[in-house]
C-alpha positions in Angstrom: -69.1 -13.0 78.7 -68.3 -15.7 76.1 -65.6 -17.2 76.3 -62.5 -16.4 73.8 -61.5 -19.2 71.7 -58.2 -19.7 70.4 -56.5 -22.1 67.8 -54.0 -23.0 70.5 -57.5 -23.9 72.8 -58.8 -26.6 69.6 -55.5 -27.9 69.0 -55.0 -29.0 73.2 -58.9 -30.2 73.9 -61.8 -30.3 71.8 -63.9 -29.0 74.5 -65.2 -25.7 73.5 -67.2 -25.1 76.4 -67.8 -27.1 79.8 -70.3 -26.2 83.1 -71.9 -28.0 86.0 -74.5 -27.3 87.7 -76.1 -28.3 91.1 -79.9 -28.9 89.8 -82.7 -30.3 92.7 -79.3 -31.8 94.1 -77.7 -33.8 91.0 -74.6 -32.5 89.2 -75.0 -31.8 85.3 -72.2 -31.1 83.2 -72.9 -29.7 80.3 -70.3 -29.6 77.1 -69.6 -28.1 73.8 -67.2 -29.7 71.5 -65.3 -28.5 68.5 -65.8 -29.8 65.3 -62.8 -31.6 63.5 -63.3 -30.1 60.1 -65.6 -33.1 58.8 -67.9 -33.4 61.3 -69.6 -30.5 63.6 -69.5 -30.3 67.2 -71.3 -32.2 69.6 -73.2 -30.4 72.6 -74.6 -32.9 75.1 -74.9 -32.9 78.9 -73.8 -35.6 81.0 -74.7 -36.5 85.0 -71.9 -37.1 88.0 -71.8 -40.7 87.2 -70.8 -39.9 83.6 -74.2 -40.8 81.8 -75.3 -38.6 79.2 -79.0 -37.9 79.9 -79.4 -35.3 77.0 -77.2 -35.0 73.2 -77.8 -32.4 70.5 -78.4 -33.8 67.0 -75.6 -33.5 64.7 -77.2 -30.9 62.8 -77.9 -28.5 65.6 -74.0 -27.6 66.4 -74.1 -25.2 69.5 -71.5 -22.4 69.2 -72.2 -21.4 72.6 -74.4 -22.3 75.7 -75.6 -21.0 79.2 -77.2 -22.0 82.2 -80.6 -19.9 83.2 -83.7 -20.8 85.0 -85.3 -19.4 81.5 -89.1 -20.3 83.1 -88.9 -19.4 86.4 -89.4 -22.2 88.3 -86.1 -22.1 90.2 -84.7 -25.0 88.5 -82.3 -24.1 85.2 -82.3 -24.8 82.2 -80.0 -24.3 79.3 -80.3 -21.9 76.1 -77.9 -22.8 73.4 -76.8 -20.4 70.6 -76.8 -22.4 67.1 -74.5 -21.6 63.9 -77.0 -20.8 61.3 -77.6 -17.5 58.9 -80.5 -16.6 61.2 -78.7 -14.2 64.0 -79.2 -14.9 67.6 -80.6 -18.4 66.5 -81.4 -20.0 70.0 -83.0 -23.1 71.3 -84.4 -23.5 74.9 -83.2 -27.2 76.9 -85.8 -27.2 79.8 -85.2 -29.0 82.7 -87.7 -31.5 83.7 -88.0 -31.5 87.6 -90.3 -34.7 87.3 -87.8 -36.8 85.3 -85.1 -35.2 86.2 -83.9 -35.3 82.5 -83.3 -32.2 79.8 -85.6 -31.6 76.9 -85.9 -29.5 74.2 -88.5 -27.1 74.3 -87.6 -25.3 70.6 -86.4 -22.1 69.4 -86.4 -19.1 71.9 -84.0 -16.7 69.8 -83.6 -13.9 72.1 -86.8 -14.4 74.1 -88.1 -12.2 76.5 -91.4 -13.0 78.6 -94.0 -10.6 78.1 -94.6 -8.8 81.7 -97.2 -10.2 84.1 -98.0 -13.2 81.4 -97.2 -16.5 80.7 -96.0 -15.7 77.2 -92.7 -15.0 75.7 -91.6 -13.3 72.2 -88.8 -14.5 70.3 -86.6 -12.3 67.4 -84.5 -13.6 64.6 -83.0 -11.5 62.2 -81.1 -12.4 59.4 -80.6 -9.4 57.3 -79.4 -6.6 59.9 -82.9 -6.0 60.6 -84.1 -5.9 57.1 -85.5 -9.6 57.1 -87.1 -10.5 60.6 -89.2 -12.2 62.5 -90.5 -13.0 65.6 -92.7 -15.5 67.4 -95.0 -14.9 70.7 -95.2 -18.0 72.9 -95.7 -20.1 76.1 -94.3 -23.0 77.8 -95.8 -26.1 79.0 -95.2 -29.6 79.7 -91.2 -29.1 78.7 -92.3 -28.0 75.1 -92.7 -24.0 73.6 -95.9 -23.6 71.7 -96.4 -20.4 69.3 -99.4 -19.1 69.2 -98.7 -15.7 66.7 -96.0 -14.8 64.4 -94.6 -11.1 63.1 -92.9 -11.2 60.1 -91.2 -8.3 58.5 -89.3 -8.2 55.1 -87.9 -4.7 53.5 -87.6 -6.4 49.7 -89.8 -6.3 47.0 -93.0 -7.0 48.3 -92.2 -5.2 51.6 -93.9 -4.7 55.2 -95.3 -6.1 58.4 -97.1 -9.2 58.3 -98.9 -11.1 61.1 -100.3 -14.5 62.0 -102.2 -16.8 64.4 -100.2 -20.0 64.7 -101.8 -23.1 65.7 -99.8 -25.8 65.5 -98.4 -26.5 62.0 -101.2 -24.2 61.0 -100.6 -20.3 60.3 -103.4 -18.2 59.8 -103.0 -14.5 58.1 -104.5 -11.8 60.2 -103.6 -8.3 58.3 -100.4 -6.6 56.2 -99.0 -3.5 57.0 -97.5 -1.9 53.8 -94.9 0.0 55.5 -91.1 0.3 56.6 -89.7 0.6 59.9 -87.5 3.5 60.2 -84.3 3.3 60.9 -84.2 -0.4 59.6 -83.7 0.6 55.7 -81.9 2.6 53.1 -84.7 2.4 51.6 -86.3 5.7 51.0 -89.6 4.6 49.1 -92.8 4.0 50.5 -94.4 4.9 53.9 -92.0 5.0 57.3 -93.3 4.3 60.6 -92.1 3.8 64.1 -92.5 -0.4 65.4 -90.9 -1.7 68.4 -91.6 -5.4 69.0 -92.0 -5.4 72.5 -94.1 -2.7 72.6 -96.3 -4.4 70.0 -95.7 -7.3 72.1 -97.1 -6.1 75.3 -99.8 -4.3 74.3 -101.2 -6.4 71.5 -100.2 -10.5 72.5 -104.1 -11.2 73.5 -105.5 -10.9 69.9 -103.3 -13.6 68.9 -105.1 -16.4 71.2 -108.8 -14.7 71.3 
């Protein structure tokens, strides 16, 4: 549960949020700050000597964080919820066992791993499900990489779109000209039923083939 923030809270600390952590035998603290109305928060996570082995920049100010071994390795890591339009907008810390440092992997929003696979599917939504999309993606060497992207937009020129993504490089696969039920008002046009993870599951190897 997050936690509940008060004025009376800001006004005695500007902590927002504080947790340590026992990880491979060194204490992390992580903390969230308030902003004082000028400047945004600051998120960064120090060690039990006090060092700060990992800071947020200024522009990513973290409205809430948790602790969660996100890649199953047994070591955790750290997923931090970001104030931004996008809902759910989340970026993934990882913890790296080998440097025993944090680093940021990139955006997870609302990831779940794709069963029996390496790879993970993300969802942001910014327009109560009218504007979304969604990337699928693994993890190596501390960093996320997409490999294919589902976009889906009810406006004008509406529907379904996918992509192969290769680095900075997105290619277009196909365009369904449809709507999702039960994601519009919208009464024009041709309705179907599309859940993601379904999609997900069943579909993620023709995005690397």
């Amino acid at each position: 549960m997050k936690p509940v923030l008060t004025p009376s809270t800001s006004k005695k600390d500007s902590v927002r949020q504080s947790k340590t952590e026992i990880i491979n035998g060194i204490s992390y603290t992580a903390i969230n700050t308030f902003g004082d109305g000028v400047s945004p928060g600051r998120f960064y996570i120090k060690d039990k000597s006090g060092k700060i082995v990992y800071k947020a920049t200024a522009d990513d100010e973290v409205v809430y964080f948790k602790f969660i071994d996100f890649n199953g390795d047994d070591y955790k890591d750290i997923t931090v919820e970001l104030r931004g339009v996008d809902s759910g907008a989340q970026d993934l810390i990882i913890y790296d066992v080998k440097s025993n440092t944090f680093k940021l992997a990139g955006d997870c929003s609302n990831a779940e791993r794709i069963p029996t696979t390496k790879f993970y599917y993300s969802y942001k939504d910014c327009c109560m499900g009218r504007v979304w999309s969604s990337n699928l993606f693994y993890i190596t060497a501390s960093k996320i990489i997409n490999v294919g992207n589902i976009e889906y937009d009810d406006n004008g020129d509406y529907g379904i779109s996918f992509y192969k993504l290769n680095g900075q490089k997105r290619v277009f696969i196909k365009k369904w000209k449809v709507r999702i039920n039960g994601e519009t008002p919208v009464s024009t046009g041709k309705h179907i039923d599309f859940i993601l993870k379904h999609y997900w599951k069943n579909h993620w190897r023709s995005f690397i083939e």
